[in-house]
PAGUVEX-398294 format. One line per field, with one value per residue: residue number from 1; residue in three letters; x, z, y of N, C-alpha, C in turn. Coordinates in nm, 2 decimals, always signed. Each point is the difference from the previous one (the first is absolute). Layout:
N
pos = NUM,... .
code = Ala,... .
npx = X,... .
npz = Z,... .
npy = Y,... .
capx = X,... .
capz = Z,... .
capy = Y,... .
cpx = X,... .
cpz = Z,... .
cpy = Y,... .
//
This chain:
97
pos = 1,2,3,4,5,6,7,8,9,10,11,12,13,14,15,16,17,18,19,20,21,22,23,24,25,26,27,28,29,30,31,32,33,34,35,36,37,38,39,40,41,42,43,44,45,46,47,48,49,50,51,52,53,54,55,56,57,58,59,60,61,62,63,64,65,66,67,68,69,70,71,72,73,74,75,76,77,78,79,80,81,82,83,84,85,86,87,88,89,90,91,92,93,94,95,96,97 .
code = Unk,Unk,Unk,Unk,Unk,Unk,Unk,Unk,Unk,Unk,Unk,Unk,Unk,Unk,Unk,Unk,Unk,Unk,Unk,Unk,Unk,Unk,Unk,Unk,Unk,Unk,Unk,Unk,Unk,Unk,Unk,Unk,Unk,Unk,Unk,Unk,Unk,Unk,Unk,Unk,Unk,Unk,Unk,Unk,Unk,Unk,Unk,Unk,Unk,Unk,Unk,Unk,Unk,Unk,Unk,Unk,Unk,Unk,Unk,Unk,Unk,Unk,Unk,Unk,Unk,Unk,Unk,Unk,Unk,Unk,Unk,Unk,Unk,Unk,Unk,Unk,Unk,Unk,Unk,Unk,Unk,Unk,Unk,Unk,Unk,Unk,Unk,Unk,Unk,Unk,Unk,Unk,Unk,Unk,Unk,Unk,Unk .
npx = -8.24,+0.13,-0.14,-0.01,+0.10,-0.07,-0.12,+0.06,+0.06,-0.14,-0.09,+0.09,-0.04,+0.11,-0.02,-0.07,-0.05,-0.04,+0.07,-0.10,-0.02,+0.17,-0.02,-0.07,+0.01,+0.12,+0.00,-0.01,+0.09,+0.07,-0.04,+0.00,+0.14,-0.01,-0.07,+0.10,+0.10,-0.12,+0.08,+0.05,+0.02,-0.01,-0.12,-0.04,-0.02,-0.04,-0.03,+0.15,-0.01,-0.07,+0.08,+0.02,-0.05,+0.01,+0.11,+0.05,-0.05,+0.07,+0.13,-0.02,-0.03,-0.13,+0.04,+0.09,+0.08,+0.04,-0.01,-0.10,-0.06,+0.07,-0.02,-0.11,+0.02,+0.10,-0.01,-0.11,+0.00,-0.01,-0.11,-0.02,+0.09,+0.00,-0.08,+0.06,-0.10,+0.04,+0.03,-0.11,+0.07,+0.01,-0.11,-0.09,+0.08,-0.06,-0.19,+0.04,+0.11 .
npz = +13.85,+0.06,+0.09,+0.12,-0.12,-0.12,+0.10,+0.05,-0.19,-0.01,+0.15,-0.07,-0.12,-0.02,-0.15,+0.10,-0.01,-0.06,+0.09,+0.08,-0.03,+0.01,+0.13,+0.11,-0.03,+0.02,+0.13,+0.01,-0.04,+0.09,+0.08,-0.07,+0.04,+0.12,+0.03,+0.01,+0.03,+0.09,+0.09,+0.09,+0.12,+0.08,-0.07,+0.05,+0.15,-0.01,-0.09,-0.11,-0.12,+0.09,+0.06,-0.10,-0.02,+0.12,+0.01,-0.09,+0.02,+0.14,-0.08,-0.11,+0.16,-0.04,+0.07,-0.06,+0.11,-0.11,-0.08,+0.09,-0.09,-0.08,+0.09,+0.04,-0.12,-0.03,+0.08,-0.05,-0.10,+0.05,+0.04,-0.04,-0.05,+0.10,-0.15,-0.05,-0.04,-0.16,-0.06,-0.06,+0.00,+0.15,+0.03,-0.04,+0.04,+0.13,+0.00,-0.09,+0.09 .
npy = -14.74,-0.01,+0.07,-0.12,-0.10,+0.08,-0.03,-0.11,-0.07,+0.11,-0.01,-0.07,+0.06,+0.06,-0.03,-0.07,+0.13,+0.08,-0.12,-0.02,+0.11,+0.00,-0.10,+0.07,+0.14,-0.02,-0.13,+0.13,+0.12,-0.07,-0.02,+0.17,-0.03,-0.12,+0.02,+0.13,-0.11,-0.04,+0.07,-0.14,+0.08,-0.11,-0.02,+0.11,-0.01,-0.15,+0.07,+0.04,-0.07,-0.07,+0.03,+0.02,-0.14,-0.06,+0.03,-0.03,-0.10,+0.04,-0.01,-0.07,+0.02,+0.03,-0.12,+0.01,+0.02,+0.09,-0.11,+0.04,-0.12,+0.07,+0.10,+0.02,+0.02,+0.15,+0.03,-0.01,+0.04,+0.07,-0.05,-0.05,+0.09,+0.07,+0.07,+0.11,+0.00,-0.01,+0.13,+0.01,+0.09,+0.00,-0.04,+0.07,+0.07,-0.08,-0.01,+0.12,+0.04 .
capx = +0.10,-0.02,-0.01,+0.08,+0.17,+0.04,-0.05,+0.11,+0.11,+0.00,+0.00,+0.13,+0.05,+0.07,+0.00,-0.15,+0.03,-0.19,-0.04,-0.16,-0.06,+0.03,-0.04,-0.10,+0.00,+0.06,-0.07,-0.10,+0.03,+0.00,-0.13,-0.06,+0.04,-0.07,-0.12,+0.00,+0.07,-0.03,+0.12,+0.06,+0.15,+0.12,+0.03,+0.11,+0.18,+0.05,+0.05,+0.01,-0.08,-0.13,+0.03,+0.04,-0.21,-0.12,+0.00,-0.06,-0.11,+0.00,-0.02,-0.15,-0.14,-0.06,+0.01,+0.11,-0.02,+0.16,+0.07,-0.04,+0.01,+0.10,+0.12,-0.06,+0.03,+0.11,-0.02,-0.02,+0.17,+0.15,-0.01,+0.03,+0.10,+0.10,+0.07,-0.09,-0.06,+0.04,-0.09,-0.10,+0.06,+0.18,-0.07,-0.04,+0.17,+0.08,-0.11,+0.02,+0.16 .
capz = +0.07,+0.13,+0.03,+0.08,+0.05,-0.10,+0.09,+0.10,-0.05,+0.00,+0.11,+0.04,-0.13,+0.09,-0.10,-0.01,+0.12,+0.04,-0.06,+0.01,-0.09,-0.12,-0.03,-0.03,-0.13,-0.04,+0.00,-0.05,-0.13,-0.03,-0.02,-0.08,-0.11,-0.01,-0.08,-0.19,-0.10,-0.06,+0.03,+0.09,+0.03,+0.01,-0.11,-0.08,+0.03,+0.00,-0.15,+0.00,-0.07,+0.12,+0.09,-0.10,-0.07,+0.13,+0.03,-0.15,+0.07,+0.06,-0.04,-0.08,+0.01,+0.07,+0.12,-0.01,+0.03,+0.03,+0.02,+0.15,+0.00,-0.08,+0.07,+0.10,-0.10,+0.05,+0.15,-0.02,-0.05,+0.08,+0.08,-0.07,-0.06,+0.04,-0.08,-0.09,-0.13,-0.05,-0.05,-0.12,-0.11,-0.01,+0.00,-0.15,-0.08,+0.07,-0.06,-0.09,-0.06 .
capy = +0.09,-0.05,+0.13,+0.04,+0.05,+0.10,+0.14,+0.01,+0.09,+0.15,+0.04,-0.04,+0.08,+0.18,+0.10,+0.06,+0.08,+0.00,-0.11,-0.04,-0.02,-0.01,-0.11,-0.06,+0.03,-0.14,-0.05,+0.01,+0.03,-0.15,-0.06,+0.05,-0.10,-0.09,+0.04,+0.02,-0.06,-0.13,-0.18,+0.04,+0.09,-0.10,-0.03,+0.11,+0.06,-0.10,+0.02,+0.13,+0.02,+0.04,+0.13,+0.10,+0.06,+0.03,+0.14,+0.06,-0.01,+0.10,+0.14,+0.03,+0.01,+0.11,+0.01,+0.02,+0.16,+0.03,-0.12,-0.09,-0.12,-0.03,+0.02,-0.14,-0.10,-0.02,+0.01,-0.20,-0.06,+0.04,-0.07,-0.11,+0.00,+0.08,+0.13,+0.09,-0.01,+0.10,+0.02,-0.04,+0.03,-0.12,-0.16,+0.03,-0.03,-0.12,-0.09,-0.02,-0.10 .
cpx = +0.01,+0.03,+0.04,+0.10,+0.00,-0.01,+0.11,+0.12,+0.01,+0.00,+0.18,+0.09,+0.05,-0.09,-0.18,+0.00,-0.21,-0.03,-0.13,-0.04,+0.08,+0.03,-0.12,-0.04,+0.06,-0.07,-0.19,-0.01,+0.07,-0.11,-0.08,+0.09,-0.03,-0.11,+0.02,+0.04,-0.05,+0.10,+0.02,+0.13,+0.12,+0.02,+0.05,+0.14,+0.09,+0.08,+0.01,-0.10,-0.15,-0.01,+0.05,-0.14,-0.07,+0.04,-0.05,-0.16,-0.12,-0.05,-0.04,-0.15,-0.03,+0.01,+0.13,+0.04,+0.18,+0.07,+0.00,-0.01,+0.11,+0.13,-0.07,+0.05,+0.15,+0.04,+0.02,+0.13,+0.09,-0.05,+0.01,+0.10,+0.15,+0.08,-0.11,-0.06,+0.11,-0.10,-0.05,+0.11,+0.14,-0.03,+0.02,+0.14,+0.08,-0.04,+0.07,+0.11,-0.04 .
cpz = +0.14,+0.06,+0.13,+0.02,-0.09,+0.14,+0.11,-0.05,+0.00,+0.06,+0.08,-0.05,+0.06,-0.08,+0.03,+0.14,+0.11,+0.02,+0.00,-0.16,-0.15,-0.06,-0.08,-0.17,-0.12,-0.07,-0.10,-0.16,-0.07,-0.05,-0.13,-0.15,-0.04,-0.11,-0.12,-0.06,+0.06,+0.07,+0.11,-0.01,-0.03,-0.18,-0.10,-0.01,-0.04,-0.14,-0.02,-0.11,+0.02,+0.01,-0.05,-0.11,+0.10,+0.00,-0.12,+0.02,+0.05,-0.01,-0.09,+0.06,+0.12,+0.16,+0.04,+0.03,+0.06,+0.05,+0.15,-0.02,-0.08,+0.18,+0.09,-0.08,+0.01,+0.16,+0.04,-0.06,+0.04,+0.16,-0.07,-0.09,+0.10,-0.05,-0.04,-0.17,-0.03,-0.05,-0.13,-0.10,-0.02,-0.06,-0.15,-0.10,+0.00,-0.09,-0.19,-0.03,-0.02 .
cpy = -0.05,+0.14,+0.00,+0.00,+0.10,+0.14,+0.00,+0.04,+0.11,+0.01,+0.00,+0.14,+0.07,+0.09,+0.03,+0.07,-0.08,-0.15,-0.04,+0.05,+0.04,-0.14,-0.10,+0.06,-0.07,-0.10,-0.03,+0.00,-0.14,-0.09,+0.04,-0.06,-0.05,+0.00,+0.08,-0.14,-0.14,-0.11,+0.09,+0.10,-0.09,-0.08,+0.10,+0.05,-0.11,-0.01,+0.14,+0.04,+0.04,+0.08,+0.12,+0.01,+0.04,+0.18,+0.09,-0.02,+0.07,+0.13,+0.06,-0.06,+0.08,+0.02,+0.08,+0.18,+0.00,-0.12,-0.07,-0.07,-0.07,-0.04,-0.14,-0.16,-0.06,-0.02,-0.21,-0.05,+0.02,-0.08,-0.13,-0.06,+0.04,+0.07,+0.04,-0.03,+0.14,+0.13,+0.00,+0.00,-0.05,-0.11,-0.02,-0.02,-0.09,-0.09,-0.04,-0.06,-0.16 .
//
């Protein structure tokens, strides 16, 4: 994960009001990605396919509390992408055609 330009994109964000530490929580819950799924941030967002198991991922494990790391997950893509990840379920309909 490259955490200092991911902490300067949020810290930039209109949409984070509390920045210090709704950053740094971020950040953090990032990092906890990291670690549920084994690869780096950047090798995930980098593929939609990734990026649509890392969150499934996610969110079948225990760390996991009202999708905060699912959103620290998306949050990266959308820094690294310049859009939005769809959601699970758009994906999912897209995935089958």
């Amino acid at each position: 994960m490259r955490e200092k330009e991911f902490r300067a994109y949020l810290e930039d964000a209109e949409q984070i009001s509390s920045k210090d530490k709704a950053v740094s929580t971020r950040v953090s819950r990032a990092n906890a990605a990291e670690e549920i799924c084994g690869v780096s941030l950047d090798d995930i967002v980098a593929d939609d396919n990734r990026m649509y198991e890392a969150l499934l991922r996610i969110h079948a494990d225990a760390k996991e509390k009202n999708g905060n790391i699912q959103n620290a997950v998306r949050w990266y893509y959308r820094f690294a992408n310049g859009r939005e990840f769809p959601k699970l379920s758009s994906y999912r309909c897209t995935k089958r055609k």
